[in-house]
Every structure is written in C-alpha cells, then in structure tokens.
C-alpha positions in Angstrom: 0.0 0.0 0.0 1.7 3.3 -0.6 2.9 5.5 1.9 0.0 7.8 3.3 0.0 11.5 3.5 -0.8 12.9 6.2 1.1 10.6 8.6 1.2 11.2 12.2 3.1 9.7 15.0 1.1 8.2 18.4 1.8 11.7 20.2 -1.0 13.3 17.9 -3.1 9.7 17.8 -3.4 10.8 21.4 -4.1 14.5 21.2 -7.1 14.0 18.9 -8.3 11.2 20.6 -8.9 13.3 23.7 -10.6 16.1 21.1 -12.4 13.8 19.8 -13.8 11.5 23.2 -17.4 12.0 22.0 -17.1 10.8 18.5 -15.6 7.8 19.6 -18.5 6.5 22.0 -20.6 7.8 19.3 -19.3 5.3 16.9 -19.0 2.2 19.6 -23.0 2.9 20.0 -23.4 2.8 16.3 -22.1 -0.5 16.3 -24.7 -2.1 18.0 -22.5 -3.7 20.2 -23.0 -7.0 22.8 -20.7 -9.0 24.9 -19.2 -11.6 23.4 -19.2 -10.3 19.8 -16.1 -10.4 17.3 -15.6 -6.5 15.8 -13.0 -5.2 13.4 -11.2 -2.1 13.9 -9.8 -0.5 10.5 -6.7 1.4 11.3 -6.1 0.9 14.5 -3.6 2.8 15.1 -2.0 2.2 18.6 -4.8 0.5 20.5 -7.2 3.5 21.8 -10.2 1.9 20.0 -9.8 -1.5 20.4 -9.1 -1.3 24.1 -12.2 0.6 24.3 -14.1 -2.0 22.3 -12.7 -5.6 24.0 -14.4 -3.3 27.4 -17.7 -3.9 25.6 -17.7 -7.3 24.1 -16.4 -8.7 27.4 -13.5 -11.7 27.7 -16.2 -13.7 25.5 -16.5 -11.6 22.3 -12.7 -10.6 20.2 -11.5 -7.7 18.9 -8.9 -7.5 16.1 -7.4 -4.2 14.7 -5.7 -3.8 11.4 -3.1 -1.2 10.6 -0.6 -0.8 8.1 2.3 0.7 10.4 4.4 -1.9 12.4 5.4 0.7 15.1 1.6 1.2 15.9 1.3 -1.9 15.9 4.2 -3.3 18.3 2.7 -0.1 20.2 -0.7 -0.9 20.4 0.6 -4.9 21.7 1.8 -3.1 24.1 -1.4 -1.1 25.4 -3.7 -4.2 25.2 -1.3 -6.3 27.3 -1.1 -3.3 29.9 -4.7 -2.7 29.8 -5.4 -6.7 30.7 -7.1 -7.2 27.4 -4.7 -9.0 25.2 -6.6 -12.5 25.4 -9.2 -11.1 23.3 -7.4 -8.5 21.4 -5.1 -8.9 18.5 -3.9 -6.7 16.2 -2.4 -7.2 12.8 -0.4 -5.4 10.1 -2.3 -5.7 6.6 -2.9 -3.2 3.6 -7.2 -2.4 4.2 -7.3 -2.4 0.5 -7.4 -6.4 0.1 -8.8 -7.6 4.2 -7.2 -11.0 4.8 -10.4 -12.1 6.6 -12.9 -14.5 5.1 -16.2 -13.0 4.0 -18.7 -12.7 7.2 -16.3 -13.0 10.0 -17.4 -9.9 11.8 -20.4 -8.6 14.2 -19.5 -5.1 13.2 -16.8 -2.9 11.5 -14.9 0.8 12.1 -12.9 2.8 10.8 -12.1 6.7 11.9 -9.6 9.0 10.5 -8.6 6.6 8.2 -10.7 7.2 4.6 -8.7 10.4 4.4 -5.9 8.7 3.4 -7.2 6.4 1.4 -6.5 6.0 -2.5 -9.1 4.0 -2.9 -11.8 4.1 -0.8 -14.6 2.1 -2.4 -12.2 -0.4 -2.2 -11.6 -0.8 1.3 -15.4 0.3 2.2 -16.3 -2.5 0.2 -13.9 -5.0 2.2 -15.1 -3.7 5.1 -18.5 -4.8 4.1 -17.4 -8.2 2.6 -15.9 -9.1 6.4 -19.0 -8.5 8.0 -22.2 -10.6 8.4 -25.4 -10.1 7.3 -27.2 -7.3 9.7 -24.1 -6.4 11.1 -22.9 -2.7 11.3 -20.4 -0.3 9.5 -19.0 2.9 11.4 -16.9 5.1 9.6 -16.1 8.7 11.1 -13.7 11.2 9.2 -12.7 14.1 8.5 -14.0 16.6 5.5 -10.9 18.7 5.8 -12.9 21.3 3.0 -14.6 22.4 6.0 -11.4 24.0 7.8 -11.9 27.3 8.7 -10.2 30.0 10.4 -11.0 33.2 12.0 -8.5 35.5 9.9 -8.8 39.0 8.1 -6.2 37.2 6.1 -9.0 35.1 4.2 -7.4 34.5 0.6 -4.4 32.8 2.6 -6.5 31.4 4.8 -8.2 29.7 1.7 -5.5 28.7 0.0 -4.2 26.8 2.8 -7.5 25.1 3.3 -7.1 23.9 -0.2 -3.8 22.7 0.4 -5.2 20.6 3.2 -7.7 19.0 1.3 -6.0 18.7 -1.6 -2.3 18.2 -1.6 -1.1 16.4 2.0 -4.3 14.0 2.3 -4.9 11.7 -0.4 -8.7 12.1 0.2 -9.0 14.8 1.9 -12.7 15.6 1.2 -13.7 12.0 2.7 -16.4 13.4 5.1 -18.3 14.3 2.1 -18.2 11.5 0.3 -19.1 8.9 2.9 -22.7 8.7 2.4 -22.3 8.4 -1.5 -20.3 5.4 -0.9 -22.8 3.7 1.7 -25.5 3.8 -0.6 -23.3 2.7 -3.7 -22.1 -0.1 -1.1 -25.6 -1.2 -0.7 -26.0 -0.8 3.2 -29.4 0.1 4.1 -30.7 1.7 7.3 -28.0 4.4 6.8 -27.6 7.0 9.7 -26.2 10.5 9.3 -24.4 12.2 12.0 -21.9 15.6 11.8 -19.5 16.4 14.5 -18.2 20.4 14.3 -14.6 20.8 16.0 -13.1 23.7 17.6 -10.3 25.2 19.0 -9.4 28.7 20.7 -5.7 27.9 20.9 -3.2 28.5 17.9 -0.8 26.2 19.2 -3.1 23.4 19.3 -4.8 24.6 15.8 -1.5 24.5 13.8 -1.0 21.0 15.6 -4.3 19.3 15.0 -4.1 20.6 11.0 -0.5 19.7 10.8 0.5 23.4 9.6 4.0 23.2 9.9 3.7 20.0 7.1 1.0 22.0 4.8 2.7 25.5 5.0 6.0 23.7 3.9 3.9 22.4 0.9 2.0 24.8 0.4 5.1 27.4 -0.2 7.1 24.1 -2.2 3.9 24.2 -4.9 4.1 27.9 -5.1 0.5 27.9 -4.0 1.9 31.3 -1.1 4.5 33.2 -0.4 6.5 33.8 2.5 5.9 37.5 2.6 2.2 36.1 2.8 2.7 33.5 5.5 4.4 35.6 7.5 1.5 38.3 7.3 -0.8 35.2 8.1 1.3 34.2 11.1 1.5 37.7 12.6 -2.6 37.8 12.5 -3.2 34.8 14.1 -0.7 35.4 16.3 -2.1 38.6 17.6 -6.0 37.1 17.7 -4.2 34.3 20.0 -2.2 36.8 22.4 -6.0 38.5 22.5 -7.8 35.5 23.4 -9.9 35.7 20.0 -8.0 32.7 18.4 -11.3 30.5 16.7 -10.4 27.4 14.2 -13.3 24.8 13.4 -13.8 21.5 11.2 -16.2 19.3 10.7 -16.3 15.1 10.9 -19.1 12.9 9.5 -20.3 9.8 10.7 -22.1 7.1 8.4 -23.4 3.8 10.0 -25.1 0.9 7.5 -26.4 -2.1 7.9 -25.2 -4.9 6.2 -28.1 -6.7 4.1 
C-alpha cells in the first residue's frame, strides 16, 4: 500500500483522541455492540479503539485491529497487554485495501480518521463490508478537511491553505463528504447521518491538529503562497491568539449501515 500523507506519530493519535472522546463513544454505539461479539477495527492505530471495544464485548467476544504501520502496531501490543485485554485482542499489520479475513467473519466494522488517506476508498469500504455478516454494522467517522476554517482578516491565505489541506497532504481529503455516496453505492441500508463540528481557541493546538508546519511547507514548495504572505498570516493569528480571539473549526461525518 503506498505510503500515506498525512502521517502522524502516536503523540497526535493521542491528542485528537482526547478532542475527539465523544465521537468515539458515538461510533461504539453505532455498532450495536454485545458481549461476546467479534468487531474489526480499520486502522487501528495504537490501540485506543480496540481497548475501548474488547471493554464492551467482554472476555467472551474478540476484537482485532488492522493497521498498516508496524510501530503502531508493536505499540498498540503493548497497550492491550497493559490494559489486561490481550486474550481477546489482536492486532495485525495488513494493507485495508485487500482484508485478509474471510467473508462474514465480523459482528461489526470501524474505521475513523482513516478514509482520508485512502486511494481508494470504495475499495476498502467494500472489504469492510465483505468481512462482515449479514445485519451487522459499518462505522466510519472522518474528517471533510474542506470544512477547515479560520477566523483571519487574512482570508485569501486562509483559503488557499485550506485547499492545500484538502488537496495536496491528504490523499482524500474531502472524505467526510463522500461517505454517504459510498454507503448507498455499497448497498448498506438503514444508513444513519451524523456531523461532529470541531473547535479550538488555541493556535498552538490549531497548527497541531491541522499539521501546519507539514502544509505551509507544501503549500510554499507548490508555489500555491508566499512567504511574505505567511508571514503576514502568522503575525494575524498570532495577535488574535495573544487576544484571546484565536477561533479554528472543522467538521467530521459519521455514516453507519447495515449490512443486508
């Protein structure tokens, strides 16, 4: 699978998982969870999710998370065996584009964050599908980066780097979006619609969670701004932030299905 854009280390996994507490419990609940069921968690990352998970199926049910990283995977081996959960978790390095599960082996299936990368995603929504059984659930949550915006008087640059976002350092960056197109195409009925807004009121933590020191570096390498202009970007947002005026939102979607 090729490298993705985008890529972020366990020290960010961990920021925006504490952002983002909500959405995950949100998509748990989507998956129509019971003790003792076997779930799938697509890109797992270091563990977060699939701790959380083998708490609601119980010592009876199984959780396996896929990844394609090997560090977050020794990493997330790690978590589960701290956490006590390691007899019913396991997780596995694999490319999601071609799942090596046979067809119908799941209860339910998730993936957040991860569709934003993705080359191909009706491909790996479509495996995600196979691997589960009939009336069993699909969670995706991600991020329609097109949504980015940022209190700035500086709106042209502000754009333009909201393009960049989208467009150049994620391969899919408008994957919020898209989501429901592809559960209908996928066939999964009983599809549920839910949008989670973002904020934040501190620049530090902006530039972090929209990995601006990676997209202004592009964003000047492409020619797309100048450093005359990022500089009179930085200097705004700067000021609004020693004010106490610093505002940045985004939005995520979450799509659940039912497999039929």
């Amino acid at each position: 699978m090729e490298q993705q854009k985008g890529y972020v280390d366990s020290d960010y996994l961990q920021m925006v998982a504490e952002l983002t507490e909500h959405v995950k419990k949100r998509s748990y609940e989507n998956m129509h969870l019971k003790v003792g069921q076997k779930v799938l968690d697509l890109g797992c990352g270091t563990g977060i999710d699939t701790i959380a998970l083998a708490q609601l199926v119980g010592e009876t049910g199984r959780v396996v998370g896929v990844d394609y990283d090997s560090a977050m995977i020794s990493e997330a081996n790690d978590r589960a065996n701290e956490a006590g959960v390691a007899m019913w978790v396991e997780h596995r390095l694999t490319d999601v584009e071609v799942l090596p599960f046979p067809s119908e082996q799941f209860d339910s299936c998730r993936s957040e964050r991860v569709f934003q990368h993705l080359l191909h995603p009706a491909q790996v929504l479509s495996e995600m599908s196979r691997v589960v059984r009939r009336n069993g659930w699909v969670v995706v949550v991600d991020t329609d980066w097109g949504t980015l915006s940022t209190d700035t008087s500086q709106t042209d640059i502000e754009r333009r780097l909201a393009r960049v976002i989208s467009e150049h350092t994620h391969n899919n960056g408008y994957a919020g979006r898209q989501l429901y197109r592809l559960f209908k195409q996928q066939g999964l009925v009983d599809i549920s619609i839910e949008l989670f807004p973002l904020y934040v009121t501190d620049y530090t933590l902006g530039r972090q969670g929209a990995l601006l020191d990676e997209v202004e570096q592009e964003a000047l390498s492409i020619g797309v701004i100048t450093k005359d202009e990022l500089e009179l970007l930085h200097r705004n947002l700067e000021k609004a932030d020693a004010a106490g005026t610093y505002f940045s939102t985004v939005c995520q979607v979450m799509i659940a299905g039912r497999k039929v």
